[in-house]
C-alpha positions as CSV (number, residue, x, y, z in Angstrom):
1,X,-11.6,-7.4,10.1
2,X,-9.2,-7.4,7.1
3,X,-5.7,-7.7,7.7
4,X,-4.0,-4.2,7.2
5,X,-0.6,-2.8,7.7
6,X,0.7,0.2,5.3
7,X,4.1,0.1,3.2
8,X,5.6,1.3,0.4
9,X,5.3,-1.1,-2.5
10,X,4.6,-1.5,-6.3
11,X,1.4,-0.9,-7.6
12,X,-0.3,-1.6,-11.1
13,X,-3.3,0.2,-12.5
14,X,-6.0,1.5,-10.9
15,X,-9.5,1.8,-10.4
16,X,-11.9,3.1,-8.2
17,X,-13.8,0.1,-6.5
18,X,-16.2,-0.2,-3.4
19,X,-14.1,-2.1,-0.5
20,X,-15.5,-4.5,1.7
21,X,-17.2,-2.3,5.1
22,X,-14.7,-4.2,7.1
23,X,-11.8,-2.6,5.1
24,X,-10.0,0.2,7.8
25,X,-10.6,3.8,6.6
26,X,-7.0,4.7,5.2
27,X,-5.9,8.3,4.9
28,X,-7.0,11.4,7.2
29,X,-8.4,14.6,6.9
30,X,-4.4,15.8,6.8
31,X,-1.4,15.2,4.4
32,X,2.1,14.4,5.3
33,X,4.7,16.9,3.2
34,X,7.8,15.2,1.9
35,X,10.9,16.9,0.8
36,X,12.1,16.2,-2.3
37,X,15.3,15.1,-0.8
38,X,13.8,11.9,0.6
39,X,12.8,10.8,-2.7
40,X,14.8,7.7,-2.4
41,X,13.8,4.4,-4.8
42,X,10.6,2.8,-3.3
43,X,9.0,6.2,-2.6
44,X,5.8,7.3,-3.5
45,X,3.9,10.4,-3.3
46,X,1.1,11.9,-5.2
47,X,0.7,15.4,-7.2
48,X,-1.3,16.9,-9.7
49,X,-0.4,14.4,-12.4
50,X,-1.0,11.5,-10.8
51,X,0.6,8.6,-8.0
52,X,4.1,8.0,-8.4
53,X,6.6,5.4,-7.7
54,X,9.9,6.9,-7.1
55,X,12.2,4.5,-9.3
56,X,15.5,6.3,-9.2
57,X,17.1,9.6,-7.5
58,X,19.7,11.8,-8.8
59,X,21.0,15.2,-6.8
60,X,22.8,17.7,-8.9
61,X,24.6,20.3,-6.6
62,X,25.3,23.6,-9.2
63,X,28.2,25.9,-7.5
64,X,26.3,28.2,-5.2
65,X,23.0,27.9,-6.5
66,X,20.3,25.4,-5.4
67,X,20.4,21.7,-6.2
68,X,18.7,20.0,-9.0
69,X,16.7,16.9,-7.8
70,X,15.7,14.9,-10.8
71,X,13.3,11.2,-10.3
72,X,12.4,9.1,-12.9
73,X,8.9,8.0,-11.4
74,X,6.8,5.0,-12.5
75,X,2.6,6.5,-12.6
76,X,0.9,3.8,-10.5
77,X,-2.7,4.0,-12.5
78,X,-1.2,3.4,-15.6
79,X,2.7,2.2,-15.1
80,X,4.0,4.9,-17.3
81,X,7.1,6.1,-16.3
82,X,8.5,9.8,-17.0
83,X,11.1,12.3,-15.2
84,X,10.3,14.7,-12.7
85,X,12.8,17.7,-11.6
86,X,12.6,19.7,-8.4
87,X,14.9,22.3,-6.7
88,X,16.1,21.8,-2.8
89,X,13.8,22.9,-0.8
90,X,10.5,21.7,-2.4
91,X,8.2,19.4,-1.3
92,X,5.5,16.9,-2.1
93,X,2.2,15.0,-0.8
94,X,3.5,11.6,0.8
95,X,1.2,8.9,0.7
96,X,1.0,5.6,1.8
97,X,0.2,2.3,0.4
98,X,-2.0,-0.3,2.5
99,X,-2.1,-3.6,1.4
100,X,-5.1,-5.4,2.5
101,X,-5.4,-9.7,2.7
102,X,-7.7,-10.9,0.5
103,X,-8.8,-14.7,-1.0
104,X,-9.1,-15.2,-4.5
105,X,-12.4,-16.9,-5.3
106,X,-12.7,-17.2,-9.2
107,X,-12.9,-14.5,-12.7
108,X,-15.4,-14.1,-14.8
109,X,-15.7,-11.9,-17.9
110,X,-15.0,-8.8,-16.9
111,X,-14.1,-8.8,-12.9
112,X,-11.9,-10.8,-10.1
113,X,-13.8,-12.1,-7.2
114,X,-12.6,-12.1,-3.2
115,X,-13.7,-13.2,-0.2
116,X,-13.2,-11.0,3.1
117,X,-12.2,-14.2,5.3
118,X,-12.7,-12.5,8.9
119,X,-16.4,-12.0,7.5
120,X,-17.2,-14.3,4.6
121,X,-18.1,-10.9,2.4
122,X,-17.5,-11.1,-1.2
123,X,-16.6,-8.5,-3.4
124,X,-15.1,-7.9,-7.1
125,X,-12.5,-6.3,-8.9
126,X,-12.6,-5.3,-12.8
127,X,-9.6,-7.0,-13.8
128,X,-8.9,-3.8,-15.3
129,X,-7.0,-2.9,-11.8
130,X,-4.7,-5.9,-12.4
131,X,-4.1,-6.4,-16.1
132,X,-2.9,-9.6,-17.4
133,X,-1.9,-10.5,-13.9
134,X,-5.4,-12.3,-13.0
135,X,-4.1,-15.5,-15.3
136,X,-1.6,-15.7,-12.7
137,X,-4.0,-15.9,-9.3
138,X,-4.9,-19.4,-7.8
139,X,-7.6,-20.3,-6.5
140,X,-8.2,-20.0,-3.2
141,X,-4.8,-18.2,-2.4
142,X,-4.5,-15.2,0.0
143,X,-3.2,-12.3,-1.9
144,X,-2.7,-8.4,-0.6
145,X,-4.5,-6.1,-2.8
146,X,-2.1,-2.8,-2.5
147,X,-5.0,0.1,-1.6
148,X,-4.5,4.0,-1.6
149,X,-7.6,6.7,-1.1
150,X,-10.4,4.2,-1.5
151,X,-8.7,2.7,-4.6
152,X,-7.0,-0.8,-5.6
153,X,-4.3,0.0,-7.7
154,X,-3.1,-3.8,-7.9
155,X,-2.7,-6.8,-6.6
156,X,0.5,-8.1,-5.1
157,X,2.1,-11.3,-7.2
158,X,5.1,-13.3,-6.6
159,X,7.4,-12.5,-9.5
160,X,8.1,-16.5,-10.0
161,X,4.3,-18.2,-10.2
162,X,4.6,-21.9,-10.2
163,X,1.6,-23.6,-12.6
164,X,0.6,-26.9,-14.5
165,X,1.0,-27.4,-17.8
166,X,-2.3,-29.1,-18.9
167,X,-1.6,-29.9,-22.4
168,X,1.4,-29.2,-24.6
169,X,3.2,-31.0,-27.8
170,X,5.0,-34.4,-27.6
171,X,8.4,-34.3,-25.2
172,X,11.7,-34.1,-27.4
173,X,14.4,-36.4,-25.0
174,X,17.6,-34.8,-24.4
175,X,16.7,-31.3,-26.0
176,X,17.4,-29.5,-23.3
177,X,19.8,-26.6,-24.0
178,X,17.9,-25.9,-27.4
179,X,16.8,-22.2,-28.1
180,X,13.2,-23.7,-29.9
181,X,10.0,-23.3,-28.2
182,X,6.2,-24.6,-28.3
183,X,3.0,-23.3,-27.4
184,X,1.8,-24.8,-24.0
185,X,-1.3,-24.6,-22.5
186,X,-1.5,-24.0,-18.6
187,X,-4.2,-25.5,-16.4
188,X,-6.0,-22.2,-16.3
189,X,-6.0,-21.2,-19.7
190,X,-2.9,-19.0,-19.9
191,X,-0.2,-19.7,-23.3
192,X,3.5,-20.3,-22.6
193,X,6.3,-21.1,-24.8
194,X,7.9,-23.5,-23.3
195,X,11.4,-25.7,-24.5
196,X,10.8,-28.7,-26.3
197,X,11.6,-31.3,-23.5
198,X,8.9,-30.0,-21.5
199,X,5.1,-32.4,-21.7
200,X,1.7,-32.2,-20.2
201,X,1.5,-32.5,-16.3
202,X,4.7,-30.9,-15.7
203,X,5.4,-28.1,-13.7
204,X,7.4,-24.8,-14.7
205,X,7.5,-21.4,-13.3
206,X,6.6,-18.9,-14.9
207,X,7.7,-15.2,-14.8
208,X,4.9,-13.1,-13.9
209,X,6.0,-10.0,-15.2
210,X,6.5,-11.1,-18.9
211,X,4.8,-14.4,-18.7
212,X,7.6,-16.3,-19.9
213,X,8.9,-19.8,-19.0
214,X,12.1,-19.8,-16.2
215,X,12.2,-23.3,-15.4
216,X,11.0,-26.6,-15.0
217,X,10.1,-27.9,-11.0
218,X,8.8,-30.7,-9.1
């Protein structure tokens, strides 16, 4: 069976995608309200618009009246992020985010390949679901693939990726506090700028959010 266990977490864009039959049903046939009060960072719930991300909670008390709850949400299908306001007393649709192991096999084209490894079962994801993120999977890795109502809305990436630089420019000795860059060419394809004392065969980590150069490690 894959390995399941539902949490909140991050998510990344979406699409629908047919899961593995060893994947546990997720959801029920009922939905879990949540007050708006509870709407704390890390939150999500889902509503007309869309699945959201609660990224930060404000709670305006005016004089006798009702309170003002205002979130600024993050849209986990498209990452967008927008303000939502609510009075005390209203509620939303809770839902849960299972993440689900996975092994990263290889990428073609258009889609990311796993392998279910309680069963051996491949399957694949349009790397539409992930974005840019799929320059950043290795292969053979176990990653979990964060799953909501039958859909993979991302896959879950350390935010510091460790990679090999394949080939880069000549090494400039002693330039190591200078603010000038060249291109550098990682061992699966992906283009960092990268400081001038840096060569080919080192090793840097790389910031997986913005896909820029951090450091330099053994």
């Amino acid at each position: 069976m894959v390995d399941a266990r539902v949490s909140k977490t991050r998510g990344a864009c979406s699409m629908r995608v047919r899961l593995p039959p060893s994947a546990p049903a997720l959801g029920g046939e009922y939905e879990i309200m949540l007050n708006v009060t509870e709407l704390r960072a890390g939150a999500t719930f889902k509503d007309s618009q869309g699945i959201w991300e609660v990224v930060k909670y404000t709670h305006t008390k005016m004089g006798r009246g009702s309170a003002t709850i205002r979130v600024k949400v993050k849209n986990l299908k498209n990452l967008g992020v927008i303000e939502k306001t609510f009075t005390s007393g209203q509620k939303v649709d809770e839902i849960d985010i299972a993440k689900k192991k996975a092994q990263f096999l290889y990428a073609n084209d258009d889609d990311i390949v796993f392998m279910d490894n309680a069963t051996f079962e491949q399957f694949n994801l349009p790397k539409a679901v992930v974005g840019r993120k799929d320059k950043f999977l290795k292969e053979g890795d176990i990653y979990n693939l964060m799953v909501t109502e039958d859909q993979v809305l991302g896959i879950e990436i350390s935010k510091l990726v460790i990679m090999k630089i394949a080939d880069t420019g000549p090494a400039v000795k002693g330039d190591s506090v200078s603010s000038v860059t060249k291109d550098a060419t990682m061992e699966n394809g992906l283009n960092v700028k990268v400081p001038l004392f840096i060569k080919s065969g080192d090793k840097i980590k790389v910031d997986s959010r913005s896909g820029e150069y951090v450091e330099r490690t053994k």
